[in-house]
One Martini backbone bead per residue (centre of mass of N, CA, C, O) as a GRO file, in nm:
protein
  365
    1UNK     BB    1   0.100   0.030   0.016
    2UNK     BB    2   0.033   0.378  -0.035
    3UNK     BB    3   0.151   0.694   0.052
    4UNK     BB    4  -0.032   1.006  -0.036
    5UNK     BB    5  -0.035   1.314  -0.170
    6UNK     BB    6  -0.161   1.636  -0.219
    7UNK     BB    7  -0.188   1.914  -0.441
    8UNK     BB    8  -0.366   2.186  -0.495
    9UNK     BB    9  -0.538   2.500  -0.532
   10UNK     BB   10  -0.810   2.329  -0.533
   11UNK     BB   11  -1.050   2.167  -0.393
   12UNK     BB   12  -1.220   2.049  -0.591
   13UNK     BB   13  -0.964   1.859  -0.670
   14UNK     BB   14  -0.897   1.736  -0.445
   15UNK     BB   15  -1.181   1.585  -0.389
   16UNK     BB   16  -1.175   1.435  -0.680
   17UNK     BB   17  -0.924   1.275  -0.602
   18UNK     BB   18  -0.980   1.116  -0.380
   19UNK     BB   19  -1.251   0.963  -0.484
   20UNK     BB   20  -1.062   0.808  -0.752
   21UNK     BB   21  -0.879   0.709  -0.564
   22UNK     BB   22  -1.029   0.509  -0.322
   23UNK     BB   23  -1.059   0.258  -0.574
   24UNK     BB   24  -0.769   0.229  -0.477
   25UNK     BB   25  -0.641   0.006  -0.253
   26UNK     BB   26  -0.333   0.119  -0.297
   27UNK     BB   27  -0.414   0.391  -0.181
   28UNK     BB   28  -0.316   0.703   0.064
   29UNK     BB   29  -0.449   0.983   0.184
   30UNK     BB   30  -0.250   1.169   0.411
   31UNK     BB   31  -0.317   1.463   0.207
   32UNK     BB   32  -0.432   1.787   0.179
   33UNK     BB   33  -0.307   2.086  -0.062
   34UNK     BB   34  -0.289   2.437  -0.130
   35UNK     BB   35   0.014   2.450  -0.034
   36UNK     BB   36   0.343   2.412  -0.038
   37UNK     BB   37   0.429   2.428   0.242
   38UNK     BB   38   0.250   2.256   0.400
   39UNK     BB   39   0.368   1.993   0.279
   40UNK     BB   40   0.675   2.038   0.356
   41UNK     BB   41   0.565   2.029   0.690
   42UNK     BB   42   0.471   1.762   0.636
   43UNK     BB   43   0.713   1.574   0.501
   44UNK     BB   44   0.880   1.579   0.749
   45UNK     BB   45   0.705   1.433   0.957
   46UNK     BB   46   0.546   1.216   0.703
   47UNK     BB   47   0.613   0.973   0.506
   48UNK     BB   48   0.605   0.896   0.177
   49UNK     BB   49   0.530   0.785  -0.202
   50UNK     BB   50   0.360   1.003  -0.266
   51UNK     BB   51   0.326   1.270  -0.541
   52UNK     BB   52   0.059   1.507  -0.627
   53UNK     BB   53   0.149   1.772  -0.866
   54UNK     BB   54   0.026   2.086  -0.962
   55UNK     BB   55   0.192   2.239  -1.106
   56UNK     BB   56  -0.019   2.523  -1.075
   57UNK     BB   57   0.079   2.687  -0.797
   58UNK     BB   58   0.153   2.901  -0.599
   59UNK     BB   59   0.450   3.049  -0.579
   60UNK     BB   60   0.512   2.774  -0.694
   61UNK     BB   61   0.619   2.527  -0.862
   62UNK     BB   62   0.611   2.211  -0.900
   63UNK     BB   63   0.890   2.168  -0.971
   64UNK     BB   64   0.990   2.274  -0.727
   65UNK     BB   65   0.842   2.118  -0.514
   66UNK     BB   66   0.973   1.840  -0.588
   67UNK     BB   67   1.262   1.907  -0.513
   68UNK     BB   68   1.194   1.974  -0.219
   69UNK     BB   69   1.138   1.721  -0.153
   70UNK     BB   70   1.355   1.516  -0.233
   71UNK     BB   71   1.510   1.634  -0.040
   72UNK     BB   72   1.393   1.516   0.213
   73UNK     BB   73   1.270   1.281  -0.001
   74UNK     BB   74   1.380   1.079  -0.204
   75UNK     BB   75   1.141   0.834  -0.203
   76UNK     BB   76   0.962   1.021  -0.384
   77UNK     BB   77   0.670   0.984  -0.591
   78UNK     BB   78   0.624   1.151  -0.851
   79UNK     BB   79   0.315   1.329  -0.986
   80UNK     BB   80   0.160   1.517  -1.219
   81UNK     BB   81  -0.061   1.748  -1.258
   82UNK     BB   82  -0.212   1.861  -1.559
   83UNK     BB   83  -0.347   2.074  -1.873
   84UNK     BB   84  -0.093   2.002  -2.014
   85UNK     BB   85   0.147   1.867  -2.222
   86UNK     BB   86   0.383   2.092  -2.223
   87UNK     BB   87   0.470   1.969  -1.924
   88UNK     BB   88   0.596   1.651  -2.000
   89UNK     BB   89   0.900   1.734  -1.997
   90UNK     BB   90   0.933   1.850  -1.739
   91UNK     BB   91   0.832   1.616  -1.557
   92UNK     BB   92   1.091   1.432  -1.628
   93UNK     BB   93   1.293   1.593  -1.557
   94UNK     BB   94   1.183   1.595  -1.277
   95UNK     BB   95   1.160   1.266  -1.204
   96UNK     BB   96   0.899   1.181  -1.254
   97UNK     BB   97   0.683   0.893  -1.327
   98UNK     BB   98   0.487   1.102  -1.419
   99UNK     BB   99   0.149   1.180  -1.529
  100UNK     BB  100  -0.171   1.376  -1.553
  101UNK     BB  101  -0.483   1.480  -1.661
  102UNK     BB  102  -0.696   1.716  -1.690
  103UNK     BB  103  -0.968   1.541  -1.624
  104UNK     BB  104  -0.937   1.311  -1.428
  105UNK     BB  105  -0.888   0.923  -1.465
  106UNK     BB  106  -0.922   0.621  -1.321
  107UNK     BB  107  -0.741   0.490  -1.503
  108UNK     BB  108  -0.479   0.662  -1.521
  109UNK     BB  109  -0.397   0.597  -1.230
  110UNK     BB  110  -0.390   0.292  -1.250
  111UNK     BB  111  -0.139   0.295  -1.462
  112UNK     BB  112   0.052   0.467  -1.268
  113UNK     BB  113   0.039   0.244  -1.030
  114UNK     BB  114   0.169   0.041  -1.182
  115UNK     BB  115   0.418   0.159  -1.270
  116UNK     BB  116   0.530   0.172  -0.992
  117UNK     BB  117   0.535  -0.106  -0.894
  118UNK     BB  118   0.775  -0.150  -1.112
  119UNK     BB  119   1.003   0.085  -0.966
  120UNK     BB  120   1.018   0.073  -0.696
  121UNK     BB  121   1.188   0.194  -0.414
  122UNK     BB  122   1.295   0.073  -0.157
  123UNK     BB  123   1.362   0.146   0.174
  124UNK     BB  124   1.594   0.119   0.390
  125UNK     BB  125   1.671  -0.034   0.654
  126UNK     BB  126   1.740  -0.006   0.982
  127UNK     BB  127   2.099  -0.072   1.023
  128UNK     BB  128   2.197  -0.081   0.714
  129UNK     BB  129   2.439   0.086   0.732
  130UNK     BB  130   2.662   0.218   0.492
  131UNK     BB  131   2.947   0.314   0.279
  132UNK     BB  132   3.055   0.473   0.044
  133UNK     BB  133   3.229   0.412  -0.239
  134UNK     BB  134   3.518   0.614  -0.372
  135UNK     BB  135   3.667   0.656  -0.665
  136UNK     BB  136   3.927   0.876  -0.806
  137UNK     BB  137   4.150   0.670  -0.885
  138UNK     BB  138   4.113   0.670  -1.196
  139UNK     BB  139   3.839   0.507  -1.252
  140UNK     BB  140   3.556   0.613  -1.169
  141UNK     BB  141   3.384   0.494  -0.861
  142UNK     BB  142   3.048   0.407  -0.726
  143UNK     BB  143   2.975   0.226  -0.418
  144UNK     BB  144   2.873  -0.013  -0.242
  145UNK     BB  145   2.991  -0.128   0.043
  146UNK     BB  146   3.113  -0.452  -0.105
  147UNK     BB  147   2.978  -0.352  -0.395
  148UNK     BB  148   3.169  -0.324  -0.693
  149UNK     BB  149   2.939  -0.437  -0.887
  150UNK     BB  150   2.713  -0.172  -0.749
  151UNK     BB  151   2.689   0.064  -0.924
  152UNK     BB  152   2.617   0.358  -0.984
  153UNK     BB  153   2.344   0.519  -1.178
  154UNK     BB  154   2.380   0.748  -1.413
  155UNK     BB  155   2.133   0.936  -1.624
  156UNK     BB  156   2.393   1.129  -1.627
  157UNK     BB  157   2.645   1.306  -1.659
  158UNK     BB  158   2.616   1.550  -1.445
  159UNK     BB  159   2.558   1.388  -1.241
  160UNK     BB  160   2.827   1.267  -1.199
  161UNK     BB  161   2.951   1.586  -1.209
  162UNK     BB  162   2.854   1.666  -0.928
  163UNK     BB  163   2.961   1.503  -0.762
  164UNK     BB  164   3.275   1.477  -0.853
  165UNK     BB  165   3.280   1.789  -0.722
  166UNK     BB  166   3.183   1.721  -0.446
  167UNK     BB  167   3.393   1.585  -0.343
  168UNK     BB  168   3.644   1.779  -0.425
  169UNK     BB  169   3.565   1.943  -0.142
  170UNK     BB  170   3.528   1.767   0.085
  171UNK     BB  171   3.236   1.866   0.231
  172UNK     BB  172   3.255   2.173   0.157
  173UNK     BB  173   3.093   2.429   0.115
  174UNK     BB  174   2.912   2.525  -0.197
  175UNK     BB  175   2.806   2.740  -0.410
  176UNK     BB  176   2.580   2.710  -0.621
  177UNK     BB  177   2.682   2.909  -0.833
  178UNK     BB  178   2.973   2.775  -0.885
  179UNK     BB  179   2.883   2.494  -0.971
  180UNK     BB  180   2.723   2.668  -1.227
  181UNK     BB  181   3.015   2.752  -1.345
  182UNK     BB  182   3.154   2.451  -1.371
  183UNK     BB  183   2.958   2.293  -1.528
  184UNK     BB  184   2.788   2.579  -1.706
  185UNK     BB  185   2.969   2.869  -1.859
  186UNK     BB  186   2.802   2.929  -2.112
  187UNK     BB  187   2.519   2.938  -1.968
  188UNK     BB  188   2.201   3.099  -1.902
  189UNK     BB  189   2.124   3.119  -1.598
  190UNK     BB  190   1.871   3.024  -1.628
  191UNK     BB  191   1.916   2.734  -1.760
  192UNK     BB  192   2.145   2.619  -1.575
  193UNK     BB  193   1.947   2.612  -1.307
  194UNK     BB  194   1.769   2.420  -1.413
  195UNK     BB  195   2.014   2.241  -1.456
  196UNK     BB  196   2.065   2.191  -1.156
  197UNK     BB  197   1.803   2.062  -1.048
  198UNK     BB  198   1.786   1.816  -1.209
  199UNK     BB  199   2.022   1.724  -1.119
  200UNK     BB  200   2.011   1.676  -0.831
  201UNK     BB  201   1.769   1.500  -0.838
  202UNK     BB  202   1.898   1.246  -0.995
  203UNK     BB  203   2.087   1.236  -0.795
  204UNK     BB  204   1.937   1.140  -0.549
  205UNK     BB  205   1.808   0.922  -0.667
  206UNK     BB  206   2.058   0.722  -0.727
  207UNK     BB  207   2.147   0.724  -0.427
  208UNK     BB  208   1.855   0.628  -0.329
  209UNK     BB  209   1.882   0.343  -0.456
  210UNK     BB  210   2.132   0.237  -0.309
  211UNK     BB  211   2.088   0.356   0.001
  212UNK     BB  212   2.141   0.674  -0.033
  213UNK     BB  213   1.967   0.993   0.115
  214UNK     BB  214   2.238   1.166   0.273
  215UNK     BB  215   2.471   1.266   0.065
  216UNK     BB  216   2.290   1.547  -0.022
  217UNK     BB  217   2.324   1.879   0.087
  218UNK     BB  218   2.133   2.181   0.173
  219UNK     BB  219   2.250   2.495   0.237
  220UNK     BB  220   2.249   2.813   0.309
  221UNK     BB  221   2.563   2.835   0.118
  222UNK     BB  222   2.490   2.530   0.006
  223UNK     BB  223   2.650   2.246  -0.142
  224UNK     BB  224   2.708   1.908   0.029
  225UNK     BB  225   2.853   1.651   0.126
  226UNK     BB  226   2.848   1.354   0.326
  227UNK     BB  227   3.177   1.272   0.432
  228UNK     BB  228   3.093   1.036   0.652
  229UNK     BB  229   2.940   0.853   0.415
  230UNK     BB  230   3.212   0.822   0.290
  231UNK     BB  231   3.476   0.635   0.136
  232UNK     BB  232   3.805   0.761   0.005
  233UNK     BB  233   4.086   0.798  -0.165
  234UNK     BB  234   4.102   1.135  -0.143
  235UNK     BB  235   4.050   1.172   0.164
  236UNK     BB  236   4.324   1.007   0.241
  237UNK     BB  237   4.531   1.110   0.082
  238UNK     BB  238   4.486   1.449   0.183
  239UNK     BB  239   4.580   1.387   0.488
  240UNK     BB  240   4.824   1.279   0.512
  241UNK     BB  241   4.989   1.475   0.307
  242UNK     BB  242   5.033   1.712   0.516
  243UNK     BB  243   5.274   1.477   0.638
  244UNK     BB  244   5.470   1.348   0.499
  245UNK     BB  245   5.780   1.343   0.633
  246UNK     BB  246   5.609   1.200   0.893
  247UNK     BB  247   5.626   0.930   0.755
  248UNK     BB  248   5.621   0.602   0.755
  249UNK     BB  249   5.687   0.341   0.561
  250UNK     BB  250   5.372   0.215   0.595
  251UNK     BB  251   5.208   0.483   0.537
  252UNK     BB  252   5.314   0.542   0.233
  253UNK     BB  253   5.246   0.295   0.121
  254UNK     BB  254   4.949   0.338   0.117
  255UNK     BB  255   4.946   0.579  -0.014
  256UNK     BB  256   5.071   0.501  -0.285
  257UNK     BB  257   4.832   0.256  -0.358
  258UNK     BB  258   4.600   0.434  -0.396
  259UNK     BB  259   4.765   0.559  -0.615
  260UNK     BB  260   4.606   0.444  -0.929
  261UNK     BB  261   4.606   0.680  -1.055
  262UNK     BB  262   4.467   0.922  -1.193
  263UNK     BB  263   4.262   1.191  -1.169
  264UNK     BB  264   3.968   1.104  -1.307
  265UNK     BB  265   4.037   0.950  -1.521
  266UNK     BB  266   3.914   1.060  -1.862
  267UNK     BB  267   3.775   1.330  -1.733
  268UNK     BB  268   3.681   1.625  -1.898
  269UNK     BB  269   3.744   1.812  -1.642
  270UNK     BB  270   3.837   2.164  -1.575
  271UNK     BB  271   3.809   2.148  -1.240
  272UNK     BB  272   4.056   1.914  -1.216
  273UNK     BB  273   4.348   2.001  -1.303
  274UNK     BB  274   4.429   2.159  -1.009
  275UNK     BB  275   4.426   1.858  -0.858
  276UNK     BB  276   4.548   1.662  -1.060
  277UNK     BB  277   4.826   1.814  -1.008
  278UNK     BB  278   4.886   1.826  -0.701
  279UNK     BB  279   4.816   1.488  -0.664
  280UNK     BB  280   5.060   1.423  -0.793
  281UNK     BB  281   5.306   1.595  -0.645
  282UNK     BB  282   5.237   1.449  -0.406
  283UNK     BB  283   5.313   1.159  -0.497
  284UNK     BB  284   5.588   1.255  -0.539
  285UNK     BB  285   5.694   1.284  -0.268
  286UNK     BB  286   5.586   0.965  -0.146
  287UNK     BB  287   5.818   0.832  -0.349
  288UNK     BB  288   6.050   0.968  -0.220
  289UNK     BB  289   6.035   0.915   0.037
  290UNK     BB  290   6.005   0.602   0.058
  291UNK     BB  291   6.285   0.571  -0.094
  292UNK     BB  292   6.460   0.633   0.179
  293UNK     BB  293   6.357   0.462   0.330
  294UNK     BB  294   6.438   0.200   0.190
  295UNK     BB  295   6.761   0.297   0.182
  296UNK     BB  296   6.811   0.271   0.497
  297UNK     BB  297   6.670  -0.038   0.489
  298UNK     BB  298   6.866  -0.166   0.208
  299UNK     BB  299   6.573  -0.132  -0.034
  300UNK     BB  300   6.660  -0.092  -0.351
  301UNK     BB  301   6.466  -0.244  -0.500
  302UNK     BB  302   6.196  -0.073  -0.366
  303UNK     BB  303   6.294   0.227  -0.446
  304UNK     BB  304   6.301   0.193  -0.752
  305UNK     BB  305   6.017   0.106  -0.797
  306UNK     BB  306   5.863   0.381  -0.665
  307UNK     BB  307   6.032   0.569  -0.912
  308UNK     BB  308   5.930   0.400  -1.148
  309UNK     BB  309   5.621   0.509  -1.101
  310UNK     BB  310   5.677   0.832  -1.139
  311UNK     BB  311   5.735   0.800  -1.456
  312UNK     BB  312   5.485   0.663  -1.579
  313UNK     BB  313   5.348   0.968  -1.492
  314UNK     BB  314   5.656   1.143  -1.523
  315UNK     BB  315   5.930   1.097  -1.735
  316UNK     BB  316   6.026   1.420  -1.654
  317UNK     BB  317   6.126   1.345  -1.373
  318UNK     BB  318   6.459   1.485  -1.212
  319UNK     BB  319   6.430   1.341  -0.940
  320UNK     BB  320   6.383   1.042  -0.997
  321UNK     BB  321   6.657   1.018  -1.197
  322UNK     BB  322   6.863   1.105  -0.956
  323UNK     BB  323   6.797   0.880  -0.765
  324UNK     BB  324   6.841   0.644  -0.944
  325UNK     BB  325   7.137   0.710  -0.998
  326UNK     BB  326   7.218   0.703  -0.694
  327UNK     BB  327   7.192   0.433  -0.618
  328UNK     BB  328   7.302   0.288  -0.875
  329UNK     BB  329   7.616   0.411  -0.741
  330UNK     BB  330   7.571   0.254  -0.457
  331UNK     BB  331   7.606  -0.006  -0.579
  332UNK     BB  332   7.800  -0.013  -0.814
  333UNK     BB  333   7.635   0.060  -1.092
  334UNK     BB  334   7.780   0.247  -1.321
  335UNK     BB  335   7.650   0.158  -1.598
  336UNK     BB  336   7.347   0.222  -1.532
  337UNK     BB  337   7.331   0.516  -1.455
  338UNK     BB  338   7.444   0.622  -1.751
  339UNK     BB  339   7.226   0.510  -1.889
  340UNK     BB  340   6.969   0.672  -1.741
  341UNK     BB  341   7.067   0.941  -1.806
  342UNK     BB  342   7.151   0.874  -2.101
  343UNK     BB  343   6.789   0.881  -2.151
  344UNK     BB  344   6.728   1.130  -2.058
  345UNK     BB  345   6.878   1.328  -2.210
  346UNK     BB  346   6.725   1.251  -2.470
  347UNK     BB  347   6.440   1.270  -2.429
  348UNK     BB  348   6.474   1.611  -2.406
  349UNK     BB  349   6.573   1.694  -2.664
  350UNK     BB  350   6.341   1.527  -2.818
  351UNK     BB  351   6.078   1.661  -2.671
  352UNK     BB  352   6.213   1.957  -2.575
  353UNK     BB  353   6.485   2.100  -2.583
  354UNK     BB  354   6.671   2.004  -2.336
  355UNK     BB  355   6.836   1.993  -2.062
  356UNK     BB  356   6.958   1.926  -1.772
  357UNK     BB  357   6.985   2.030  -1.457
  358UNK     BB  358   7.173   1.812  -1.404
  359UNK     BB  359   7.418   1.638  -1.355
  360UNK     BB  360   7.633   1.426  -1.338
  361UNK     BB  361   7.792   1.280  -1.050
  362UNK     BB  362   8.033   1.216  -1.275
  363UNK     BB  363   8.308   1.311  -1.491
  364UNK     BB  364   8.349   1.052  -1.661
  365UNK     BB  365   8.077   1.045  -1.874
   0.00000   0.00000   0.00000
């Protein structure tokens, strides 16, 4: 049995809709609202599982209305009342489960109620909280934690990069306006607004799906994930960064295996640059620090492998090939040493037209 609301601005339309309701025992009306303030602070305290919304209600529109009650409860799935045809593409794209027709039809509502029959998805029982598992390094991966093969669904692509920014801020509070300039930096206010609007519905939806319904918040400085519902390798390896020379090297070597590929690997997203350069950076930090501690526990095999880690992803890293230089040549190795030097400097002569800054460090090279 499904309990639901409805709204409309005339009583007469609740009135008639409760009683063509009535007759299907499959619906409970749990309230009728004229207007839209009064049903969000029923739904506040009150969990339903359909709402009935009239496009056009005083103060707000329906498709606004839909957006706030999804906002308090991912679960609720929305049907729009409308005397008009060309509401239909705007109420689906605010993720409404379908539309009815005034004046009302017995038929249409019994065929939307058996459509939600098939699409429903229950709220997950209390108790079953566990961590969304998020993958930044490498390819981009949502997933409920313990089951990395049911990953999240996103209806669009720009749904999955709202999130993927959301996450780039670790929790804290950006402002709607910024994110809605790095989405759609080309599109007018009022345009990337509405898309901003049903992206974010779109959003809470996919993660409603998978039972994470509080990872998405808006508050009044704007919208952030909730941090601490969610696993991240972006997360794990930004906290320990801030004091990379004072880490052990068990906790470097964590650090390293992290960071499995480049950031957000793949995703043409130009606001991710600035970060996926910074996190290189840092990775290069945390690779040369291991190198030191392997070096000093006399681990030189697997120094040389940590550097040539960060080779794999900026080969003109002149730090790490000076380090690889300097192991074996402390090795004993030194026709190793030249053939490596000498292969860099051919490297950047013929890829960049430079030379090295650092000499090799044997005058008879």
């Amino acid at each position: 049995m499904f309990h639901a609301i409805v709204v409309d601005d005339e009583n007469a339309a609740l009135n008639r809709f409760e009683r063509i309701a009535s007759k299907d025992q499959r619906i409970v009306i749990d309230g009728k609202f004229l207007y839209a303030e009064d049903a969000v602070a029923f739904i506040k305290e009150h969990p339903v599982d359909i709402a009935f919304l009239d496009i056009e209600i005083p103060e707000i529109s329906g498709l606004e209305l839909a957006e706030r009650l999804m906002e308090i409860d991912p679960y609720i799935r929305v049907i729009f009342i409308t005397a008009y045809h060309q509401y239909a593409l705007d109420a689906f794209r605010a993720h409404a489960i379908g539309y009815l027709l005034k004046p009302l039809d017995g038929a249409e509502l019994t065929e939307q109620i058996d459509l939600l029959c098939r699409r429903y998805v229950y709220r997950p029982e209390k108790g079953s909280e566990r961590p969304l598992s998020v993958k930044c390094f490498g390819r981009f991966s949502v997933f409920p934690a313990g089951e990395d093969t049911s990953a999240i669904r996103w209806k669009t692509a720009k749904a999955e990069e709202l999130f993927a920014l959301l996450i780039d801020y670790q929790g804290r509070v950006k402002p709607k306006e910024g994110l809605i300039d790095k989405l759609w930096p080309e599109l007018e206010p009022e345009k990337s607004a509405n898309l901003f609007r049903v992206t974010c519905t779109y959003l809470r939806t996919a993660l409603a799906e998978k039972g994470f319904s509080d990872i998405l918040i808006r508050e009044p400085g704007g919208y952030k994930i909730n941090a601490e519902l969610i696993d991240c390798d972006l997360f794990h390896f930004s906290l320990y960064c801030r004091s990379i020379s004072s880490l052990e090297a068990e906790k470097l070597n964590e650090l390293s295996n992290l960071y499995s590929g480049e950031y957000l690997e793949g995703k043409p997203y130009d606001w991710a640059v600035g970060t996926r350069t910074q996190l290189e950076s840092d990775f290069k930090k945390v690779q040369h620090c291991l190198s030191e501690a392997y070096c000093t526990h006399e681990l030189k095999d697997r120094a040389l492998e940590v550097l040539e880690r960060v080779l794999m992803y900026d080969p003109y890293d002149e730090e790490a090939i000076m380090r690889i230089v300097n192991i074996k040549l402390r090795d004993g190795d030194r026709a190793s040493a030249i053939k490596t030097y000498k292969q860099y400097e051919k490297l950047l002569i013929e890829e960049l037209g430079i030379t090295p800054s650092r000499k090799f460090p044997l005058e008879d090279l």
